[in-house]
C-alpha positions in Angstrom: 0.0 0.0 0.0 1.0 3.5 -1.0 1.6 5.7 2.3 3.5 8.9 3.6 6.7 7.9 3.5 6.5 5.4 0.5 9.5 6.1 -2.3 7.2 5.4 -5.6 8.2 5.5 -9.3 6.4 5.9 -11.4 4.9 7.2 -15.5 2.2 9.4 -15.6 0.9 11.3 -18.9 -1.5 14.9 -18.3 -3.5 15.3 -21.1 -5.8 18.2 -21.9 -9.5 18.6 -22.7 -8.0 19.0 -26.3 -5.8 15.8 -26.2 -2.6 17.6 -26.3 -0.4 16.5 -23.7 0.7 19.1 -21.4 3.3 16.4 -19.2 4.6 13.3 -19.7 7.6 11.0 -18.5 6.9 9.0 -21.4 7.8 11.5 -24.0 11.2 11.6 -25.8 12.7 8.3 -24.1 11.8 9.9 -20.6 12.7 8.6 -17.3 10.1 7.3 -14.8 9.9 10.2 -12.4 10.7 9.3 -8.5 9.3 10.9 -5.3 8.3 10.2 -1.4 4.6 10.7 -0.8 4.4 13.6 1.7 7.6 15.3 0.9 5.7 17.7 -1.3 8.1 16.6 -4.3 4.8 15.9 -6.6 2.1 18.2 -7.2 -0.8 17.2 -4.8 -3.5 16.3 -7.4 -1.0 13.6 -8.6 -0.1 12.2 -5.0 -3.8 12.1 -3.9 -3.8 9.9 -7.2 -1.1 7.8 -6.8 -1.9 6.7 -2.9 -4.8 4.7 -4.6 -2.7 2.5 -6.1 -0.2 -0.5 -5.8 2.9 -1.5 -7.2 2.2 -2.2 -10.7 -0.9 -0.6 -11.0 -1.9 2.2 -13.4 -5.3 4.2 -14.2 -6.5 6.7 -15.5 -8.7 9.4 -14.4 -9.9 13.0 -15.0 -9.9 15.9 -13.0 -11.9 19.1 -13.2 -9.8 22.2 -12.4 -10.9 22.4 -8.8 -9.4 19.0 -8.3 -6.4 19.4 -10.3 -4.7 22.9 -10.6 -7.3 25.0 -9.4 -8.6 28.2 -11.6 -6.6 31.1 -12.7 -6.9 34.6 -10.4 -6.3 37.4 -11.3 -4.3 38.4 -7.8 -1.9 35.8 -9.0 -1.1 38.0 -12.1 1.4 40.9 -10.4 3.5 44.2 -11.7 6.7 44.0 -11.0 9.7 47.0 -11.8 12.1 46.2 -14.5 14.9 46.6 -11.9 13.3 43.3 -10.1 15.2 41.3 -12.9 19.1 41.1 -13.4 20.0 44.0 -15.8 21.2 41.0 -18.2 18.1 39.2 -18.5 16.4 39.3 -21.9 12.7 39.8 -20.9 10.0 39.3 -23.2 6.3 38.0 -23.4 6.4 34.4 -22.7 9.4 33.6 -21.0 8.8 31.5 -17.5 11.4 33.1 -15.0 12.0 31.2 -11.6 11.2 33.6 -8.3 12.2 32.1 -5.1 9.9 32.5 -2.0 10.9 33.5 1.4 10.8 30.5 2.8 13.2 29.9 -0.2 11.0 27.8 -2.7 11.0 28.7 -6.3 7.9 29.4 -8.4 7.7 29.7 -12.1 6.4 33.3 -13.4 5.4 33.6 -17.0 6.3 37.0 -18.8 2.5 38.3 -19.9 3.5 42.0 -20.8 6.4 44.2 -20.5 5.4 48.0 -20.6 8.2 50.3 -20.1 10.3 49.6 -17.5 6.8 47.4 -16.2 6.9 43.6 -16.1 3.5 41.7 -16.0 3.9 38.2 -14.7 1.3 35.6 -14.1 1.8 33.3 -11.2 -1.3 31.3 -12.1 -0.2 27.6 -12.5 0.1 26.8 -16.1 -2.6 24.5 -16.3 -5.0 26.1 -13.9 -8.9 26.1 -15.3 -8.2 23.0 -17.4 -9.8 19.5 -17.0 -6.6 16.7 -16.8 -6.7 13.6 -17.4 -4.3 11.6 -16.1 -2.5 8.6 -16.7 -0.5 6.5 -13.9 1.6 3.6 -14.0 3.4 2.7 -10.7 6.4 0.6 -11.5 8.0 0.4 -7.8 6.7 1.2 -4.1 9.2 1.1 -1.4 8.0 1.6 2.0 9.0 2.9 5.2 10.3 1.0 7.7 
């Protein structure tokens, strides 16, 4: 059984409502990705997934926004002074830059607008407001002792 603690590896493919996949292990000879439930190492849509599963298992399930990523805000979505960025950093519209947090985390920004020396970056998750499905395949479970 999958618990706090358990090291899993594992595939998953997230698809979109369109069928274009957004995230896969699978994709260009990709590596099984490997995690410890509880550590906060795998986004907690996927986790909540995976501790419904056994080794060797897979499914497949979709997820309405709320359950997945959540929606877009718009207080996610800040202005930030040119002189926030390092002087040599080419900004322009869709660039994802990496902001670390106080408690030093780092969260991906995406470039929306640049307006004089005015930076619009969206902190929304990129695949907030879209319905997922996702595909599992648990290929090892280690437990804790």
């Amino acid at each position: 059984m999958i618990s706090p603690g358990s090291r899993v590896r594992m595939h998953y493919t997230i698809t979109l409502e369109n069928g274009q996949v957004a995230d896969s292990t699978r994709e260009d000879e990709g590596e099984p990705v490997e995690f410890t439930v509880g550590e906060g190492e795998l986004h907690g849509a996927l986790e909540g997934l995976v501790t419904e599963l056994s080794e060797g298992e897979s499914r497949t399930t979709t997820l309405p926004p709320e359950r997945a990523f959540g929606f877009a805000t718009a207080q996610a979505v800040q202005t930030m002074e040119r002189s926030d960025f390092p002087e040599d950093m080419p900004l322009e519209p869709g660039l994802l830059v990496g902001f670390d947090t106080p408690k030093g985390e780092q969260i991906p920004g995406l470039i929306r607008e640049i307006e004089g020396d005015r930076v619009t970056v969206d902190f929304n998750h990129p695949l907030a407001g879209h319905e997922i499905t996702v595909e599992i395949e648990v290929l090892s479970v280690e437990t804790p002792n």
